[in-house]
C-alpha positions as CSV (number, residue, x, y, z in Angstrom):
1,X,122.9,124.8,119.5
2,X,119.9,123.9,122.1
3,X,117.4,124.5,118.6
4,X,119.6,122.4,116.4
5,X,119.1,119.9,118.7
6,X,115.2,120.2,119.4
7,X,114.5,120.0,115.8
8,X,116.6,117.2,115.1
9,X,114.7,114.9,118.1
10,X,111.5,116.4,116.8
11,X,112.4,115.4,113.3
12,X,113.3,111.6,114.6
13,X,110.1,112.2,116.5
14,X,108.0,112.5,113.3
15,X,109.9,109.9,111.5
16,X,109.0,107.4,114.2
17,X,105.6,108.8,114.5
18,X,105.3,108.0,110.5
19,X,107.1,104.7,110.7
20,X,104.4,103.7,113.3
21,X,101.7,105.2,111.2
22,X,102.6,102.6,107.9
23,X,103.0,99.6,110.3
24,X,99.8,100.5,111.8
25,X,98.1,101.1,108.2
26,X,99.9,98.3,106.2
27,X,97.9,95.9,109.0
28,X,94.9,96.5,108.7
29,X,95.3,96.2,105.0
30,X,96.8,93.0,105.7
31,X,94.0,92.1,107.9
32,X,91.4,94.0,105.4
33,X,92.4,91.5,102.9
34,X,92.6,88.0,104.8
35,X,89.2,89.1,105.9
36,X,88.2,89.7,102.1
37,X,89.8,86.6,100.6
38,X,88.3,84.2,103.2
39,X,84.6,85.5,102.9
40,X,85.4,84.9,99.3
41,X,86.5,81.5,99.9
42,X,83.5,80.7,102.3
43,X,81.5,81.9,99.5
44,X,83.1,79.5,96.9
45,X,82.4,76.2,99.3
């Protein structure tokens, strides 16, 4: 029963580890790609 349990918090463990990993990732992507389109746009002008 006690192991059941363990895994079960270590597998919500993981999922919110992962969960924090895509926010984290998806970002700086975001950021990665203001940053891209406005050096573009001060390029234009």
């Amino acid at each position: 029963m006690e192991i059941a349990t363990s895994s079960q918090h270590w597998q919500h463990q993981k999922k919110t580890c992962l969960g924090m990993m895509l926010v984290c990732f998806s970002g700086f992507l975001g950021s990665a790609l203001i940053g891209a389109s406005f050096s573009i746009q001060r390029d234009k002008f």
